[in-house]
C-alpha positions in Angstrom: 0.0 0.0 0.0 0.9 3.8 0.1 1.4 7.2 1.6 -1.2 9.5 0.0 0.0 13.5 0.0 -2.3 15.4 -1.3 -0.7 19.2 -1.9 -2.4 21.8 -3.6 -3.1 25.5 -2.7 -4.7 26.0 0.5 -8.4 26.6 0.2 -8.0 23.8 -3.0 -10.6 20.9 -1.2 -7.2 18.6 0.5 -9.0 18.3 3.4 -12.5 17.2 0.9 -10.8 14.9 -0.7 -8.6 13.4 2.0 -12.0 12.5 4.2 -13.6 11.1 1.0 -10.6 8.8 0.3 -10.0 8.0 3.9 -14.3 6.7 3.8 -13.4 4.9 0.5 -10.4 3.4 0.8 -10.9 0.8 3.0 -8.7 1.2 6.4 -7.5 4.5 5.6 -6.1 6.6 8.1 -6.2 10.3 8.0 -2.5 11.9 8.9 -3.1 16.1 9.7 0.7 17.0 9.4 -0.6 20.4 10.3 -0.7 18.5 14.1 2.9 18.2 14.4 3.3 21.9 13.5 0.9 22.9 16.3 2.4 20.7 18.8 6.1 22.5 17.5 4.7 26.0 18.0 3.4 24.8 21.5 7.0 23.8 22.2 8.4 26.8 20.6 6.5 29.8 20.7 7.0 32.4 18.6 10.2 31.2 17.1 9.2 30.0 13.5 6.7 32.1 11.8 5.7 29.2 9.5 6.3 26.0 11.6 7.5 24.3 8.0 10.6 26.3 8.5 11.0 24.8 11.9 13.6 21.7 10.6 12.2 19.7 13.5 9.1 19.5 11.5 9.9 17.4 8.3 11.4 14.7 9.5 8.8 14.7 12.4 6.1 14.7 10.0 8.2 11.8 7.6 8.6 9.5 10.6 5.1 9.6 11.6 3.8 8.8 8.5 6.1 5.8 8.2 5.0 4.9 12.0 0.8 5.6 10.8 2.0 3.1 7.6 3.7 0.5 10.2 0.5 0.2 12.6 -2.0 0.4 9.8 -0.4 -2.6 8.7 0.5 -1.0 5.1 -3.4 0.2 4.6 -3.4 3.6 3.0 -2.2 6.6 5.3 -3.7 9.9 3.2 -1.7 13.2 4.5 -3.6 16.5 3.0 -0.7 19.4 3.4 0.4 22.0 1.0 4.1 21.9 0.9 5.6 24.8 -1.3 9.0 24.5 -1.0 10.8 21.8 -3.5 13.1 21.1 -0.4 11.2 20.4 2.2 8.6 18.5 -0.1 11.8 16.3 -1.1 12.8 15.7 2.7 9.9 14.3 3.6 8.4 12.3 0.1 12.3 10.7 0.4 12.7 9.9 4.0 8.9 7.9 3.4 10.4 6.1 0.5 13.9 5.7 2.0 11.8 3.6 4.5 10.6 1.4 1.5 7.2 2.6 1.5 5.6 4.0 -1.8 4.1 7.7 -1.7 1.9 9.3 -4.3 2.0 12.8 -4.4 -1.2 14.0 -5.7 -1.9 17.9 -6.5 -5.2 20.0 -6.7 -4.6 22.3 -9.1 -7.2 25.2 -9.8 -6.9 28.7 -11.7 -6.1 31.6 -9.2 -9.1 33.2 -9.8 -11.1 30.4 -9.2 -8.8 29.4 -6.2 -9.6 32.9 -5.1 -13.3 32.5 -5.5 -12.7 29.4 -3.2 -11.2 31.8 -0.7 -13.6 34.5 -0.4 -16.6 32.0 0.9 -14.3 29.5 2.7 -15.5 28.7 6.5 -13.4 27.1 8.8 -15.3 28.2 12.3 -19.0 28.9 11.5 -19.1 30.7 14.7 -16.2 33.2 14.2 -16.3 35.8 10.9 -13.3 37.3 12.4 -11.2 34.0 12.6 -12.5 33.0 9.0 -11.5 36.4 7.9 -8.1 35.7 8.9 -7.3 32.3 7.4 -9.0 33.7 4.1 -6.6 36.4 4.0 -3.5 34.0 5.0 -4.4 32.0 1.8 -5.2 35.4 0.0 -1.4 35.7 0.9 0.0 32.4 -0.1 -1.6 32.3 -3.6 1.2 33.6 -5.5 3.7 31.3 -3.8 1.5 28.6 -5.1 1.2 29.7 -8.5 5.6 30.5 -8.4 5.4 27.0 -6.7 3.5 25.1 -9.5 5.2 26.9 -12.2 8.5 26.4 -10.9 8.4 22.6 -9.5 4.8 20.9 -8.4 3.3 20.5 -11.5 6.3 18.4 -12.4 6.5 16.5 -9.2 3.2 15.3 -8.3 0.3 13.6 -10.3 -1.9 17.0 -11.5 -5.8 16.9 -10.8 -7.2 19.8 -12.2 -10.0 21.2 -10.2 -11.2 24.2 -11.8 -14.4 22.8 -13.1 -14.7 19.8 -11.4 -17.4 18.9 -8.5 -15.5 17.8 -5.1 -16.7 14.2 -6.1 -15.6 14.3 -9.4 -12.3 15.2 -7.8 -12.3 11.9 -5.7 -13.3 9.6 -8.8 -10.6 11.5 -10.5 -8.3 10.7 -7.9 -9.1 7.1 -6.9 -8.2 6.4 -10.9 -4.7 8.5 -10.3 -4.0 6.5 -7.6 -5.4 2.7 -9.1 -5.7 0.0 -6.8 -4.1 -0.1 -3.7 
């Protein structure tokens, strides 16, 4: 079996698909390498900006996906995180497959503007405008690294599902063929 990544802008349905592969495939876990980061900003506040750039992060995040692979007894572990540098995407996707275990990196791809459109009515706490207003206009901000990121490297390196004018299931269908059989 495999190490799903999904990468892909943020606001770009990971976190859509990942669920709907993780109820699919069957014993799929779910991996949220955004965890580790939280529990590395818990440990050191205020230090890294971006918790990517803390360098306890990647391998933390590679040798936890090997570990989920391990104890899932080689069932499907699906890990939904946008990774925009080339490095630190190459640090982890190796260390997985350095531990013999095969990882396909799979990338929602979407025009900016309707990437952008995605942004504007994204909710992630229907109880907070304020809260939602600030993760809209974090991703507002990290569009154009996307876009430098998947003309200078992703579009290469990962297995390109274009989601521009596709339905969130025709995403999954589109991806359970990507990935075959597992």
């Amino acid at each position: 079996m495999t190490v799903i990544w999904i990468n892909g802008p943020f606001g770009g349905g990971k976190t859509t698909l990942a669920t709907t592969l993780q109820r699919e495939l069957p014993g799929a876990v779910l991996f949220d390498a955004e965890e580790v980061g939280f529990l590395l900003r818990q440990v050191f506040p205020g230090k890294y900006e971006d918790f990517q750039d803390n360098p306890a992060w990647r391998p933390l995040v590679a040798e936890f996906a090997v570990r989920c692979h391990r104890e899932n007894d080689g069932r499907p572990v699906i890990i939904p995180m946008t990774l925009l540098r080339r490095d630190y995407a190459a640090e982890i996707h190796d260390a997985v497959r350095a531990a013999d275990i095969p990882l396909r990196h799979l990338l929602l791809h979407a025009d900016p503007d309707t990437v952008g459109a995605r942004i504007a009515v994204g909710v992630e706490f229907p109880d907070d405008e304020a809260r939602n207003e600030k993760v809209r206009a974090f991703r507002r901000r990290k569009l154009p690294v996307y876009t430098e990121a998947y003309d200078g490297w992703l579009a290469a390196d990962a297995e390109v599902i274009d989601t521009t004018r596709l339905t969130p299931r025709q995403v999954a269908d589109h991806a359970s063929r990507t990935i075959g059989a597992l």
